[in-house]
DRENBAMAR-436215 format. One record per residue (C-alpha): residue number from 0; x, z negated, y negated; residue in one letter. Coordinates in Angstrom, 1 decimal, m for minus. Example, Ala and Ser with C-alpha at 12.3 -4.5 7.8 and 13.67 -1.06 7.14 Angstrom:
residues 2
+------+--------+--------+--------+------+
| resi |      x |      z |      y | resn |
+------+--------+--------+--------+------+
|    0 |   12.3 |   m7.8 |    4.5 |    A |
|    1 |   13.7 |   m7.1 |    1.1 |    S |
+------+--------+--------+--------+------+
END
This chain:
residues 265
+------+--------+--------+--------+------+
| resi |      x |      z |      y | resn |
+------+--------+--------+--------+------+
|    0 |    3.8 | m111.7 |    7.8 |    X |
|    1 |    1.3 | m111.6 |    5.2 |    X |
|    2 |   m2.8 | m111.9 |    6.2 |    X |
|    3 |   m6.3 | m112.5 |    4.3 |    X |
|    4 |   m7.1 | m115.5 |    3.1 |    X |
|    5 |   m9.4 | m117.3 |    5.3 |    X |
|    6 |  m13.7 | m117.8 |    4.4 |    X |
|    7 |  m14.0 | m121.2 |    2.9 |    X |
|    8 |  m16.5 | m122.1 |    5.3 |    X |
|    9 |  m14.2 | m121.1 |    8.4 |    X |
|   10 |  m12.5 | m123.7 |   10.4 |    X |
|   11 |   m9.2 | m123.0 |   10.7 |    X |
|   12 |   m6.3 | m124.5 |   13.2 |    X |
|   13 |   m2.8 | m124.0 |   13.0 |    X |
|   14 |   m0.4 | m124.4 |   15.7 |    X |
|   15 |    3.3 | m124.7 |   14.7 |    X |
|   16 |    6.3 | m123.2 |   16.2 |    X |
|   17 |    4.1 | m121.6 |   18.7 |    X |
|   18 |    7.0 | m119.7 |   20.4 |    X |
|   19 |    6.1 | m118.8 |   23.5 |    X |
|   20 |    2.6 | m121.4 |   24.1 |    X |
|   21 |    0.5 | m118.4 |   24.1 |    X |
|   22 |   m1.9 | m120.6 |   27.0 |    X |
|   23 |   m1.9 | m123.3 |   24.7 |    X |
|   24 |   m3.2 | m121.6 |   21.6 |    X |
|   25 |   m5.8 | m120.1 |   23.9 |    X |
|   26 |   m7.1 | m123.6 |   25.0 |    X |
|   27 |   m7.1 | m124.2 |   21.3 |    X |
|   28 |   m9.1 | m121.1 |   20.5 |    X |
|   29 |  m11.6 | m122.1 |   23.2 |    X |
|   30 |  m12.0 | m125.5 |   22.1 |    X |
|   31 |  m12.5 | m124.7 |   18.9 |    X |
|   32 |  m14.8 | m122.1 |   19.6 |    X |
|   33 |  m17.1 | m124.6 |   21.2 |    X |
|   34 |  m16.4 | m127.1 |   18.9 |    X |
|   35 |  m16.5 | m126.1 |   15.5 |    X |
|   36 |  m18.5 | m122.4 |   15.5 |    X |
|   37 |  m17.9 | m119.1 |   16.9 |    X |
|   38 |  m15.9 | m118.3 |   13.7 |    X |
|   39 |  m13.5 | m120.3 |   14.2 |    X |
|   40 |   m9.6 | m119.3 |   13.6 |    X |
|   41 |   m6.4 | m119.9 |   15.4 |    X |
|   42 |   m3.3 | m119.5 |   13.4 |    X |
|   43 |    0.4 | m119.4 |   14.5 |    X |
|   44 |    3.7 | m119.9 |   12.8 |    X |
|   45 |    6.9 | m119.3 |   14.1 |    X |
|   46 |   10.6 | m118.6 |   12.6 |    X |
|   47 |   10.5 | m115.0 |   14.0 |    X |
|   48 |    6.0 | m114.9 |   14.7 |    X |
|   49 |    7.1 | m110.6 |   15.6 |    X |
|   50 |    9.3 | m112.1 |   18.5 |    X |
|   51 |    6.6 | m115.0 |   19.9 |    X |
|   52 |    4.3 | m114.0 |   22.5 |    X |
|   53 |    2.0 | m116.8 |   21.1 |    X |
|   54 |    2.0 | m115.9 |   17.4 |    X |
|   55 |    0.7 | m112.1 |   19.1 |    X |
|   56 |   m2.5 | m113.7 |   20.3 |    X |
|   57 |   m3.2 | m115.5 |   17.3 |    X |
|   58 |   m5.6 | m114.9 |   14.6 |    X |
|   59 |   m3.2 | m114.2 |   12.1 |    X |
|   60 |    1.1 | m115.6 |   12.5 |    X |
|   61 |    3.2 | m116.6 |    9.7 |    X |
|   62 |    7.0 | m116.7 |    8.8 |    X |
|   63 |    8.0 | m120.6 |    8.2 |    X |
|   64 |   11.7 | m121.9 |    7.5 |    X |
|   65 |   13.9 | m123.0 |   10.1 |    X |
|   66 |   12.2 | m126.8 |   10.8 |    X |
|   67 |   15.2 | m128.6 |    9.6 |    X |
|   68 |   15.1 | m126.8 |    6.7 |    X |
|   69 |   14.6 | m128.6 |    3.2 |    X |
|   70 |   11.5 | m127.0 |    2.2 |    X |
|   71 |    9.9 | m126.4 |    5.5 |    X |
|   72 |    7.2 | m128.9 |    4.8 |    X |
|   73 |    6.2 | m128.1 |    1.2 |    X |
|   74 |    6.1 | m124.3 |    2.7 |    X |
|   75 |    4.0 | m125.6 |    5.3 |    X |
|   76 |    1.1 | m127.2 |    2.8 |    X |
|   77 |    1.0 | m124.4 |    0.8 |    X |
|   78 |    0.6 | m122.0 |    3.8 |    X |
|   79 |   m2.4 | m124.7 |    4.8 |    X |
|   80 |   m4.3 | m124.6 |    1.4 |    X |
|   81 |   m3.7 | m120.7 |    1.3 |    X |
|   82 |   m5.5 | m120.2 |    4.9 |    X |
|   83 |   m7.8 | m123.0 |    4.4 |    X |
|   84 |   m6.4 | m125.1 |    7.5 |    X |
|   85 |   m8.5 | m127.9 |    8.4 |    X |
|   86 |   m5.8 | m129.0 |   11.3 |    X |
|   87 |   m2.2 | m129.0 |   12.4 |    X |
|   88 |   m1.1 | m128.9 |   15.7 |    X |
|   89 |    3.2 | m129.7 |   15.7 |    X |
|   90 |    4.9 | m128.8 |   18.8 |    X |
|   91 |    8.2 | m129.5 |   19.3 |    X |
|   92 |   10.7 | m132.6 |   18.5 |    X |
|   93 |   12.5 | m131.8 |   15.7 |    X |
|   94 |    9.0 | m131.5 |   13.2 |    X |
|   95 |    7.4 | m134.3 |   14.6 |    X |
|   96 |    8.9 | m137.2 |   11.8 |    X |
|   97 |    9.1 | m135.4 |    9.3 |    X |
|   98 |    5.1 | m134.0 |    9.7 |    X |
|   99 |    4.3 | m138.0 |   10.3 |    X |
|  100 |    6.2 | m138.7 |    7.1 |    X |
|  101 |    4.1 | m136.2 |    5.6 |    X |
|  102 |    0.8 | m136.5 |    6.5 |    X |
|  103 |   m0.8 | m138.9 |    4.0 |    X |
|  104 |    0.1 | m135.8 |    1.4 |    X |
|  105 |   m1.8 | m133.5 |    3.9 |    X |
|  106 |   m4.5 | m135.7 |    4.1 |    X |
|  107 |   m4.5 | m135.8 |    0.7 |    X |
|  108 |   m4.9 | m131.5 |    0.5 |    X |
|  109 |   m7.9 | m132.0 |    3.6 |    X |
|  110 |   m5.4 | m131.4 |    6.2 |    X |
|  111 |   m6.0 | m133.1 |    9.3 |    X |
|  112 |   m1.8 | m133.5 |   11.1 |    X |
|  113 |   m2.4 | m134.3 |   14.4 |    X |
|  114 |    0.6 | m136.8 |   14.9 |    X |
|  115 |    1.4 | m140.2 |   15.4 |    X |
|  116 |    2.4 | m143.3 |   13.2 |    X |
|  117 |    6.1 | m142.3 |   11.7 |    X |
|  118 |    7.3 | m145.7 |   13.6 |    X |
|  119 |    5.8 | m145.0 |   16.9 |    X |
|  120 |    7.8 | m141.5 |   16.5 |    X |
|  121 |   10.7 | m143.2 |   15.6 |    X |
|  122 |   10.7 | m144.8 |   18.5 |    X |
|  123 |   10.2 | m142.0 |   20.7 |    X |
|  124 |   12.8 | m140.2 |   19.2 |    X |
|  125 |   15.6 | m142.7 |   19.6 |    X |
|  126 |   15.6 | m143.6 |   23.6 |    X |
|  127 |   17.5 | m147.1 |   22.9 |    X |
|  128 |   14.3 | m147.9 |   20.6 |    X |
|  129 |   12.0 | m146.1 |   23.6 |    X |
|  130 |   13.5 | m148.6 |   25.9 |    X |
|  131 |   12.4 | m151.6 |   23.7 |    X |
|  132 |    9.0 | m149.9 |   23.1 |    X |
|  133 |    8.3 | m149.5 |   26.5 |    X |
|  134 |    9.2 | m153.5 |   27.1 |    X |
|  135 |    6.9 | m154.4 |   24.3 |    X |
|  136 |    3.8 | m152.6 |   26.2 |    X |
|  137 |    5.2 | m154.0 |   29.3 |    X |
|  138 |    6.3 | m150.9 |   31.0 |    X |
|  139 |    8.7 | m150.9 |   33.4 |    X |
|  140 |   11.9 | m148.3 |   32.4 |    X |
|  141 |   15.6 | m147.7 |   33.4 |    X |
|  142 |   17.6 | m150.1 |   32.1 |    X |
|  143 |   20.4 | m149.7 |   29.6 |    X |
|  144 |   23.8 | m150.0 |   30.4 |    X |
|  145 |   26.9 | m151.3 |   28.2 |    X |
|  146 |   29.5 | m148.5 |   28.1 |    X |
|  147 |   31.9 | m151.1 |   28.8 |    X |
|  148 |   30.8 | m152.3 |   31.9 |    X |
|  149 |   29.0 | m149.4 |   33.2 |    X |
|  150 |   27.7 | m149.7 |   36.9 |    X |
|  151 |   27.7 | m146.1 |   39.2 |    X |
|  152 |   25.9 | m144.1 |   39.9 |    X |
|  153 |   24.1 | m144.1 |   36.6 |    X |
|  154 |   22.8 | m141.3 |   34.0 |    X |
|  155 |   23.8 | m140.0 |   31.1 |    X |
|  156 |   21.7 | m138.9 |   28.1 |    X |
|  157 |   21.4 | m138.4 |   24.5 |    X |
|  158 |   19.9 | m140.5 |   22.3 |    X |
|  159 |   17.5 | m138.0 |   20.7 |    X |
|  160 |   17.8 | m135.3 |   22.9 |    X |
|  161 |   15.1 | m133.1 |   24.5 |    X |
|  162 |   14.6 | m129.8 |   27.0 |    X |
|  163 |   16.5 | m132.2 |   29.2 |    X |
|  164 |   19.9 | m130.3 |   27.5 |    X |
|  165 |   23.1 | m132.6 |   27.6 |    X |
|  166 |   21.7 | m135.2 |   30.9 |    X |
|  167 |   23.4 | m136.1 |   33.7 |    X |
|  168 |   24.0 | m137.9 |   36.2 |    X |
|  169 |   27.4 | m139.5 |   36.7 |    X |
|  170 |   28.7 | m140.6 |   40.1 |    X |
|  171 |   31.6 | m142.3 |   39.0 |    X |
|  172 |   34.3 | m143.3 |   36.7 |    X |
|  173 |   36.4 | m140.0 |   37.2 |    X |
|  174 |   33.2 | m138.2 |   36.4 |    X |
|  175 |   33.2 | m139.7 |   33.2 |    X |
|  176 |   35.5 | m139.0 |   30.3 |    X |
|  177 |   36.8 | m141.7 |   27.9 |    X |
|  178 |   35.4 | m139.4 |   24.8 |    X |
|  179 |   31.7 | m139.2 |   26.8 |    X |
|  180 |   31.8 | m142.8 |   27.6 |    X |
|  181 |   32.6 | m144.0 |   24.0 |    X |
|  182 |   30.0 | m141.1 |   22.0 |    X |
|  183 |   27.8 | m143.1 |   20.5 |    X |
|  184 |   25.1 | m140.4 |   20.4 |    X |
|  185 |   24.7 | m140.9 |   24.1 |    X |
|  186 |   23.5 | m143.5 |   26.1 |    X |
|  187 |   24.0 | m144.9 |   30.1 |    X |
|  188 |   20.7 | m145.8 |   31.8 |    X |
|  189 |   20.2 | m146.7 |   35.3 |    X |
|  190 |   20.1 | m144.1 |   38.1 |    X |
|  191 |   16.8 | m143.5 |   39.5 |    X |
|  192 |   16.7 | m143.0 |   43.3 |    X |
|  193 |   16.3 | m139.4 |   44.7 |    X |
|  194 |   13.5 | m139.9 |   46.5 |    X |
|  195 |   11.4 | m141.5 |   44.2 |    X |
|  196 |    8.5 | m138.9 |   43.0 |    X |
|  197 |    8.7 | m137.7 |   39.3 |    X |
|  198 |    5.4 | m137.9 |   37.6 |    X |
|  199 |    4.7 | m135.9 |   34.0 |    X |
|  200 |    1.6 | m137.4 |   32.0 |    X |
|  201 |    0.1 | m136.3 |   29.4 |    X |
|  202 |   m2.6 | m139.1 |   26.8 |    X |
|  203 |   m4.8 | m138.1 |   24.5 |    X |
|  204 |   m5.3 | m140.8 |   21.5 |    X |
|  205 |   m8.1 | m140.6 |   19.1 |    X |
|  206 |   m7.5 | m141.0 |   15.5 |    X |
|  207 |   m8.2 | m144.5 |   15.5 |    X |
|  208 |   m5.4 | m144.5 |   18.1 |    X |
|  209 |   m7.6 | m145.6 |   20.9 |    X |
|  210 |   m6.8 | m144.2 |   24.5 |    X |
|  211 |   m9.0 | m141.3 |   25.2 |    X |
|  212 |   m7.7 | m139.6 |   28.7 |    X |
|  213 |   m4.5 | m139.7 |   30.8 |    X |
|  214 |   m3.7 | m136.7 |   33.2 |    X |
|  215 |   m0.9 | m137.7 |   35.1 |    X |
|  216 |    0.9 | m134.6 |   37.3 |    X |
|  217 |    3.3 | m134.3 |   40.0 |    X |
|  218 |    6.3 | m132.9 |   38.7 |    X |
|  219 |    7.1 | m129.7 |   41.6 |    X |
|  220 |    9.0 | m127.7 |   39.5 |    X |
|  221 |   10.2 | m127.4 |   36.4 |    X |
|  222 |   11.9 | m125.2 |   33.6 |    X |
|  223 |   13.9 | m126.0 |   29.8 |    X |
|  224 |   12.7 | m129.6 |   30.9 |    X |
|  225 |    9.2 | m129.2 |   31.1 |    X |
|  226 |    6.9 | m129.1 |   33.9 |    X |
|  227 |    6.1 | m125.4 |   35.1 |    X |
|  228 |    4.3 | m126.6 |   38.1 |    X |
|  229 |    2.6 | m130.1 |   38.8 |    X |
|  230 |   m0.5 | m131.0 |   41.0 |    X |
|  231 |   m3.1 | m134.0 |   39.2 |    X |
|  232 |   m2.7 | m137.1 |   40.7 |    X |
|  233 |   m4.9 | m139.9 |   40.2 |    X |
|  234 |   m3.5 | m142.8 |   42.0 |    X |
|  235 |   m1.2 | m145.8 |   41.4 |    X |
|  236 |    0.3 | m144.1 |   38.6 |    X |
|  237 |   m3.0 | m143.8 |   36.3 |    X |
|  238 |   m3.7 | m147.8 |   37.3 |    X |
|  239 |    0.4 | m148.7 |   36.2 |    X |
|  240 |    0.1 | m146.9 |   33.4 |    X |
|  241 |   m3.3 | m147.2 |   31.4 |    X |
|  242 |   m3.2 | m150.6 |   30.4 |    X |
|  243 |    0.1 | m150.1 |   29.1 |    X |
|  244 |   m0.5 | m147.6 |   26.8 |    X |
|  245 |   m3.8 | m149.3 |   25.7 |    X |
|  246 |   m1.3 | m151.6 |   24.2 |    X |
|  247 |    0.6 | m148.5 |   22.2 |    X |
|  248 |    0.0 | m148.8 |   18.6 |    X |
|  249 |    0.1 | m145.7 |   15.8 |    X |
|  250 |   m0.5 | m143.3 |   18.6 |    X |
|  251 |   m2.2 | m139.9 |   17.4 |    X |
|  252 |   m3.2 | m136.7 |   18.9 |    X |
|  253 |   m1.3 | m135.9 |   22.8 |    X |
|  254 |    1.6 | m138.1 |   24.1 |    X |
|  255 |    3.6 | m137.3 |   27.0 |    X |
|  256 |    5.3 | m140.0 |   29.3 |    X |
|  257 |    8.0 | m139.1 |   32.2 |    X |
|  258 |    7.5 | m141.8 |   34.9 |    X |
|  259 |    9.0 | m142.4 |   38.4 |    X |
|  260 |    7.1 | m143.9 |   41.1 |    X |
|  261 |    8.8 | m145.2 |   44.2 |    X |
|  262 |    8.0 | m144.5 |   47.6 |    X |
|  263 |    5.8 | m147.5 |   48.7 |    X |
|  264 |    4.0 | m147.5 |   45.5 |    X |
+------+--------+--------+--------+------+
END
């Protein structure tokens, strides 16, 4: 979808694969608003922008490449210098390394990525390397468990996955097939107990990586993995959980942590 070039003196914000976040690019356009001037622009991109109901509100949407795509990035930077686009909002998994990897050449152009260190990604990407991240920062998470001496009940999950598509939990050996057991793109954690309260919260880092705000949100309801209705809480989970992730390091931009509380928390 082609659009006028943006005034040089406009500030400009770009939210990738917008999809369907058309609440989220209007928090942006508010924000910015405020901000950074009245004339302020929020732009969409999307592999289809005439099918996304958030690329409809924007100030202007544009046709990208398939994320995984070879030249997704380069046809990301020039889209940025065309439309003078002061900052870059990623928003799903699979563009989140290769945007970190990236950055220092949108830096480079004036183009703010807001994303994390490509380690700390990484790590968040690969749950085996999540498990060891969260030990580091002394958070408390499911444990592994060896394949070959797996303890039931216990859940099953890809290593990279998100949406929650391909988890599971697994009562038993007869649940469990010899070819799930032994896929090494999986992994077996601990199952947590039913009645333990599921908590979704999201922390905002400064670019300096220092822990701005934590909203932490009762998980009621929720749809493709993601929370579709929550109520705040600030209780035990906001004390558990802020010194830890004072302790992250390379954190950019909005994080998001699932955590469990028990009962008698």
């Amino acid at each position: 979808m082609n659009q006028p070039e943006a005034a040089a003196d406009t500030a400009t914000l770009l939210l990738c694969s917008a999809g369907r976040r058309v609440e989220l690019l209007e928090a942006l356009r508010e924000a910015a608003s405020k901000r950074l001037g009245p004339c302020s622009r929020v732009l969409a991109t999307d592999l289809q922008p005439e099918r996304s109901a958030a690329c409809a509100v924007a100030d202007a949407a544009f046709a990208l490449p398939r994320v995984t795509a070879p030249g997704y990035i380069d046809a990301l930077l020039t889209l940025c210098l065309q439309q003078s686009v002061s900052v870059v909002i990623p928003t799903i998994d699979a563009e989140l390394l290769p945007l970190a990897h990236a950055r220092p050449a949108f830096e480079a152009a004036g183009v703010h990525v807001v994303i994390s260190e490509p380690e700390l990604v990484a790590n968040c990407r690969d749950k085996r390397r999540t498990a060891a991240l969260f030990s580091a920062i002394g958070l408390p998470a499911p444990a592994l468990l060896d394949p070959e001496a797996l303890t039931y009940p216990c859940f099953l999950k890809p290593v990279s996955g998100s949406c929650s598509q391909g988890v599971r939990a697994v009562a038993g050996p007869d649940s469990l097939s010899e070819r799930e057991r032994l896929d090494q793109t999986s992994i077996f954690q601990e199952l947590i107990p039913p009645d333990w309260q599921e908590y979704t919260v999201d922390a905002w880092f400064g670019r300096n990586g220092s822990l701005r705000a934590m909203v932490p949100r009762e998980r009621l309801e929720a749809r493709g993995g993601e929370i579709s209705k929550g109520i705040p809480r600030r209780d035990a989970v906001m004390h558990l959980l802020r010194p830890c992730l004072e302790r992250l390091r390379g954190a950019c931009g909005c994080l998001t942590v699932q955590v469990f509380a028990s009962p008698d928390r």
